[in-house]
MMTF fields as JSON, N, C-alpha, C and O atoms, coordinates in Angstrom:
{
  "mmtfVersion": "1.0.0",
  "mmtfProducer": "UNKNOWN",
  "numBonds": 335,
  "numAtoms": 336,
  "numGroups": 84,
  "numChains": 1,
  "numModels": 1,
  "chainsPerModel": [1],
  "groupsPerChain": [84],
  "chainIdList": ["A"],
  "bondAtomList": [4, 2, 8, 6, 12, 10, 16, 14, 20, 18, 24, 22, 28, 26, 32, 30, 36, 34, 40, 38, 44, 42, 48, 46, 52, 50, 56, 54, 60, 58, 64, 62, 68, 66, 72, 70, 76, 74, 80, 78, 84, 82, 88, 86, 92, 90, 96, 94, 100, 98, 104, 102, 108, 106, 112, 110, 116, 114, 120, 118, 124, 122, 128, 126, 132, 130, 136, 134, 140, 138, 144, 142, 148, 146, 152, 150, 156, 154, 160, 158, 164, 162, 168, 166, 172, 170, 176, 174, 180, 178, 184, 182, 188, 186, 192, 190, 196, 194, 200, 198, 204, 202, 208, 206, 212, 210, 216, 214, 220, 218, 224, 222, 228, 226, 232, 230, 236, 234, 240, 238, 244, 242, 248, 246, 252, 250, 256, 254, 260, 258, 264, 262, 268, 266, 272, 270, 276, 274, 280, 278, 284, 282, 288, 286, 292, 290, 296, 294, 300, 298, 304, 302, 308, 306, 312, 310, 316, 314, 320, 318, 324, 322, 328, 326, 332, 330],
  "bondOrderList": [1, 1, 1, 1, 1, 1, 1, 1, 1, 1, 1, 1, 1, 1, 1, 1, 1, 1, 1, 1, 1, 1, 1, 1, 1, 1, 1, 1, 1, 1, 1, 1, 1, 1, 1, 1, 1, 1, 1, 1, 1, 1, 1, 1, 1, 1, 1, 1, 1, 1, 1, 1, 1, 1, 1, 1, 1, 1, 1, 1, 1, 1, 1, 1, 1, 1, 1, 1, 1, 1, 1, 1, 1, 1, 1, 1, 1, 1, 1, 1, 1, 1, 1],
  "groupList": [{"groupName": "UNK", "atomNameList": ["N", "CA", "C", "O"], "elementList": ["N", "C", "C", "O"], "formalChargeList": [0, 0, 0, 0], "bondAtomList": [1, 0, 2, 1, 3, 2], "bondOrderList": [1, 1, 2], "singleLetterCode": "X", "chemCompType": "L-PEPTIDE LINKING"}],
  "groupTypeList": [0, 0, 0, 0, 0, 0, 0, 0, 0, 0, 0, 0, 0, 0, 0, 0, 0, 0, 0, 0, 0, 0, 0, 0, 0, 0, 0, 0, 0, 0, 0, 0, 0, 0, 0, 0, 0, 0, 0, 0, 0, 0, 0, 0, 0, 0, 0, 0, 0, 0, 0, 0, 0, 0, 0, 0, 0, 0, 0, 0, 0, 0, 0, 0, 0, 0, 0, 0, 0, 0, 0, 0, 0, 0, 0, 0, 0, 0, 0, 0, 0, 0, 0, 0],
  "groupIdList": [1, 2, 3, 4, 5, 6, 7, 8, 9, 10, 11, 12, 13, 14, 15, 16, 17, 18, 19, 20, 21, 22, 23, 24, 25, 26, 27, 28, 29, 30, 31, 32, 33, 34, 35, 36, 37, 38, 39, 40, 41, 42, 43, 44, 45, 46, 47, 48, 49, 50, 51, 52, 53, 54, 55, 56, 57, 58, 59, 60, 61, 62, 63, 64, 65, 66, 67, 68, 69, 70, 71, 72, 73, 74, 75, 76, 77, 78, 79, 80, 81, 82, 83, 84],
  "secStructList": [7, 3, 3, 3, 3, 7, 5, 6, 6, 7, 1, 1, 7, 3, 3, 3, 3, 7, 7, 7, 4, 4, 4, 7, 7, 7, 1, 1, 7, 7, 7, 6, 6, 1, 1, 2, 2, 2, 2, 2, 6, 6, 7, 7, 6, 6, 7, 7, 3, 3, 3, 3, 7, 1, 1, 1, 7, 3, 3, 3, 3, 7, 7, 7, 3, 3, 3, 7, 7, 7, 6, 6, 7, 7, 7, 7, 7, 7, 1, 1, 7, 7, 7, 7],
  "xCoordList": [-31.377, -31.473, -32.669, -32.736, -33.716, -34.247, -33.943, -33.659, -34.089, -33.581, -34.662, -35.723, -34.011, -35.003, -34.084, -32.991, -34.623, -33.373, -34.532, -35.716, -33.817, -34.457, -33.891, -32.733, -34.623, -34.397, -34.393, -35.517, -33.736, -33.549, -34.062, -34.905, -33.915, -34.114, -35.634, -36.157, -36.282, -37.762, -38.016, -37.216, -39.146, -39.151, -39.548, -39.306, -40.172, -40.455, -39.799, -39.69, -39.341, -38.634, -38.767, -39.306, -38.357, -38.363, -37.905, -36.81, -39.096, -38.101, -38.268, -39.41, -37.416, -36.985, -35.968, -34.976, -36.573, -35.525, -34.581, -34.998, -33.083, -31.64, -31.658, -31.023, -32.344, -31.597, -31.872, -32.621, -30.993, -30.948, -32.216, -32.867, -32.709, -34.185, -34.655, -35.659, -33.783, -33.674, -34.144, -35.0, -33.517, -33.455, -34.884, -35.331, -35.548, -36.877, -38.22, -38.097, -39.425, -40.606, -41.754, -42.719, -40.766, -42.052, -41.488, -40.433, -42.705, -42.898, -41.52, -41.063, -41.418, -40.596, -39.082, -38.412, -38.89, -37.405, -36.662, -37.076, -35.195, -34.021, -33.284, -32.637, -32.736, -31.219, -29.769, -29.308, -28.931, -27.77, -26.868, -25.926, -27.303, -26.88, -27.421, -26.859, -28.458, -29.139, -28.435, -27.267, -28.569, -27.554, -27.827, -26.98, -29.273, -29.54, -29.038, -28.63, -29.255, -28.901, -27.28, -26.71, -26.702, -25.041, -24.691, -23.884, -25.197, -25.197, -25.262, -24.403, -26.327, -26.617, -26.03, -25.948, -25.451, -24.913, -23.927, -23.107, -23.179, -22.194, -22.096, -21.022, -23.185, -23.435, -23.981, -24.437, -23.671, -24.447, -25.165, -24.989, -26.191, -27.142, -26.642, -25.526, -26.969, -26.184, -25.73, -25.65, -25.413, -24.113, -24.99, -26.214, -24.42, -24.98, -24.578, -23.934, -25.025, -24.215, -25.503, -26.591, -24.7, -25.351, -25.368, -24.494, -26.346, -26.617, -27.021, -27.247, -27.26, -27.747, -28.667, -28.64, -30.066, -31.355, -31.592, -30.574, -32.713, -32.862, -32.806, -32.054, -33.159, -33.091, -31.31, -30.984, -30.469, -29.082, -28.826, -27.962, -29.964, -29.898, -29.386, -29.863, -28.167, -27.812, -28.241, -28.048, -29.178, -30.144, -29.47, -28.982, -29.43, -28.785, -30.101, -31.302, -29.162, -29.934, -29.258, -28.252, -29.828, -29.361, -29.698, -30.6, -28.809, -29.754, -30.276, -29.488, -31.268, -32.16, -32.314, -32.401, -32.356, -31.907, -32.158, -32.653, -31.293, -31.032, -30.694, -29.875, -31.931, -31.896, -32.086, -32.567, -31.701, -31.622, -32.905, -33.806, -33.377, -34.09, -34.424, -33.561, -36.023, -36.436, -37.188, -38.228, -36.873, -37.146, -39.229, -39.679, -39.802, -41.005, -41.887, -43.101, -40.535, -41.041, -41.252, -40.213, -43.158, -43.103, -44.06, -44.464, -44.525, -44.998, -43.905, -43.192, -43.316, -42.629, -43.219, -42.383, -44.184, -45.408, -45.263, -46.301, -44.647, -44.495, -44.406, -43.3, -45.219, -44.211, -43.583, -42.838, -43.797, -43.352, -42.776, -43.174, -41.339, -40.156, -40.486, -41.348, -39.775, -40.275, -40.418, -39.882, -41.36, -42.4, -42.196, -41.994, -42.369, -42.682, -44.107, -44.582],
  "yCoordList": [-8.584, -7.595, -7.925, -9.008, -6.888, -7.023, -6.895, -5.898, -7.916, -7.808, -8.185, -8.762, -7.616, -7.431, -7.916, -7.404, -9.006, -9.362, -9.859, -10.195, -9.743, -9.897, -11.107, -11.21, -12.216, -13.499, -14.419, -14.69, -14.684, -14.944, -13.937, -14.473, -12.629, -11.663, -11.174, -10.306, -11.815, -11.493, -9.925, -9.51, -8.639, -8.043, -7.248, -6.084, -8.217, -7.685, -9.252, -10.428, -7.83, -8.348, -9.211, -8.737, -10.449, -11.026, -10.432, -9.875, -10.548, -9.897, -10.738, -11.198, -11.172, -11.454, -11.103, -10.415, -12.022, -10.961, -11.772, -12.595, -11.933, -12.57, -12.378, -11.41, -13.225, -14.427, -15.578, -16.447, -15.615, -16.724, -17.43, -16.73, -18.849, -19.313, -18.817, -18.154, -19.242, -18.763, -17.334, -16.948, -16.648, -15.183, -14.645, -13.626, -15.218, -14.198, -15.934, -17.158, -14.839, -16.272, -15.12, -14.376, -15.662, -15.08, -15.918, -16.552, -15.744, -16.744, -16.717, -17.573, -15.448, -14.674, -14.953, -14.045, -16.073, -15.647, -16.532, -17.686, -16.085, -17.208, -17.293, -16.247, -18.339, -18.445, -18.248, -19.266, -17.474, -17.343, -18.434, -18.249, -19.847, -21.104, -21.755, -22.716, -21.178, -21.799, -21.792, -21.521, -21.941, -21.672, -19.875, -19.034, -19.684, -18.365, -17.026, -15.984, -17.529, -16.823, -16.666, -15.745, -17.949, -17.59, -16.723, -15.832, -16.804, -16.043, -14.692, -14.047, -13.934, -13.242, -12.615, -11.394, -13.258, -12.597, -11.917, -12.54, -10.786, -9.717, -9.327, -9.08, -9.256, -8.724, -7.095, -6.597, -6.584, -5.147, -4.716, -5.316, -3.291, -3.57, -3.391, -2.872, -3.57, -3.904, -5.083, -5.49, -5.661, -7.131, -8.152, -8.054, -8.835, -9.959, -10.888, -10.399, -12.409, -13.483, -14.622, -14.501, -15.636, -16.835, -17.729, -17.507, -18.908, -20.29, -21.136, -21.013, -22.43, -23.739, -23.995, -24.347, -23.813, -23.972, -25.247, -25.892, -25.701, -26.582, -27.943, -28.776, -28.343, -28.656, -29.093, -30.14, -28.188, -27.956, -27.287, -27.581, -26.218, -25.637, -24.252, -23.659, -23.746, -22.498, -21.487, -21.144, -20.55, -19.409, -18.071, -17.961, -17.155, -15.812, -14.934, -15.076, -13.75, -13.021, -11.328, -11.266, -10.243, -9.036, -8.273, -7.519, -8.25, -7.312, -6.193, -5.331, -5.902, -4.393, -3.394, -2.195, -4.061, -3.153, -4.373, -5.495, -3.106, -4.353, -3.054, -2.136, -3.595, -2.996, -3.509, -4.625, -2.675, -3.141, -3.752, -3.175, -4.479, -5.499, -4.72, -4.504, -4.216, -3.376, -4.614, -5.145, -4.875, -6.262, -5.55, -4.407, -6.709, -6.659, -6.004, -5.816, -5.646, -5.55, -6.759, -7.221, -7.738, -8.547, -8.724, -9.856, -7.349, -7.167, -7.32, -6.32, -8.891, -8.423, -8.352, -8.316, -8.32, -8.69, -6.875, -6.772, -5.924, -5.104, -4.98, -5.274, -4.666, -4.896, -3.791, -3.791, -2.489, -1.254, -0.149, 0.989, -1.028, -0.951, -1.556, -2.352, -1.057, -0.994, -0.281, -0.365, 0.506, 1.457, 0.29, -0.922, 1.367, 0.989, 1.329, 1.102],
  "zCoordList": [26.086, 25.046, 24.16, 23.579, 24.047, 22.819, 20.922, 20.259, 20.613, 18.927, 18.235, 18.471, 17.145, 15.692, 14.663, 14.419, 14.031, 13.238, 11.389, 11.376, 10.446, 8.915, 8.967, 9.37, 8.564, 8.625, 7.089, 6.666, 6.628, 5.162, 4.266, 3.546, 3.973, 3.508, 3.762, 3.064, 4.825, 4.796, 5.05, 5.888, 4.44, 4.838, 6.35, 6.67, 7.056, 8.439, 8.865, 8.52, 10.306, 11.091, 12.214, 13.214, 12.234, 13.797, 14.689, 14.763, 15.771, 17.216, 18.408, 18.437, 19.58, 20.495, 21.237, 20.998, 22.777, 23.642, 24.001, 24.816, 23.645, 23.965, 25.549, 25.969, 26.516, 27.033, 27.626, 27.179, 29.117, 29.746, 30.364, 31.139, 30.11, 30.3, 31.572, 31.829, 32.282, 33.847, 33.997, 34.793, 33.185, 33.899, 33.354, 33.88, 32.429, 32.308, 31.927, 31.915, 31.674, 31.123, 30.164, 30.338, 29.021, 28.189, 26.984, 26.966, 25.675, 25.362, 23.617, 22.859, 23.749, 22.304, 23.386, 23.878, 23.511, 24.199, 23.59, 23.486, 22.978, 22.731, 23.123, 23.17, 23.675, 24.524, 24.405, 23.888, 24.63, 24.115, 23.636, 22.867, 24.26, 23.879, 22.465, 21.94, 21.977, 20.687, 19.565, 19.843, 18.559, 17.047, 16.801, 16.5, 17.045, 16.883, 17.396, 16.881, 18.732, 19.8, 20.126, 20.71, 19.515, 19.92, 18.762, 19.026, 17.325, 16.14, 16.267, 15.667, 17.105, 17.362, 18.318, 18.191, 19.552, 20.206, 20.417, 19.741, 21.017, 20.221, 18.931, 18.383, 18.402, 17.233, 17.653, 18.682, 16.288, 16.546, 15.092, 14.032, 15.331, 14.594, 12.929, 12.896, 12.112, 10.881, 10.472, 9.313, 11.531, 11.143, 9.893, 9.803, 9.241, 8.566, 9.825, 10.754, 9.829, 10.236, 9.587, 9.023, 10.015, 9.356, 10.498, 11.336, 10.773, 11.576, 10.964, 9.76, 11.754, 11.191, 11.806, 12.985, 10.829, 11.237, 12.071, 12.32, 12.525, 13.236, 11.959, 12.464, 10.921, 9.595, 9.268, 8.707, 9.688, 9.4, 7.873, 7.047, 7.8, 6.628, 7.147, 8.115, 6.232, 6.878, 6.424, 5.257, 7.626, 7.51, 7.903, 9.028, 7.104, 7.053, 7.464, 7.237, 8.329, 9.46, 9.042, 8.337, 9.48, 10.084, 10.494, 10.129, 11.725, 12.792, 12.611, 12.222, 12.744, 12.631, 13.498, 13.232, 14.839, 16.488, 17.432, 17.54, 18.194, 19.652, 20.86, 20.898, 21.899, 22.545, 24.056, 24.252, 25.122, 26.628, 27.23, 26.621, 27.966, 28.056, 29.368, 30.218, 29.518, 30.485, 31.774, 31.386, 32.668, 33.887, 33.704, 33.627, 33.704, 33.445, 32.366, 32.284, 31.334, 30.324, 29.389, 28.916, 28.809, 28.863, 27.574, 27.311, 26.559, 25.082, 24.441, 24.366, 23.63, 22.648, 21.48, 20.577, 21.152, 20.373, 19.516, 18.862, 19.381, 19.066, 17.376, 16.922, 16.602, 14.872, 14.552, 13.572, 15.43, 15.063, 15.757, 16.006, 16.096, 17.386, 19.164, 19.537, 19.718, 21.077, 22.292, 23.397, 21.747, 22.927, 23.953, 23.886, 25.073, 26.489, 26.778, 27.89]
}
């Protein structure tokens, strides 16, 4: 899945694509196993949630969109949604 998430209240959004290392190679990718990525995952767009930074400082997130993850689609470099 591609996501867009506000990351300690910042106004623009981080985006990456939720998942498995295995399953794709680009360079914006987080793993569903990470603090982030398990945070994130089954979430939908709206949600608040919170993790423990790499630091163990806990960093508040909310999702902005999340969307289906197109196979060789490989610009996540997008700041203003995601065109194909």
């Amino acid at each position: 899945m591609l996501v867009e998430v506000l990351i300690d209240g910042a106004t623009e959004p981080a985006h990456f694509l939720l998942a498995d290392y295995h399953a794709v190679s680009v360079e914006t990718l987080v793993s569903p196993y990470t603090a982030l990525g398990a945070a994130v995952n089954g979430r939908r767009v709206g949600d608040s949630l919170t993790y423990l930074g790499p630091t163990g400082r806990e960093i508040t997130a909310e999702i902005v969109s999340v969307r289906p993850y197109a196979q060789g689609h490989t610009d996540l470099s997008l700041s203003n949604g995601w065109e194909t």
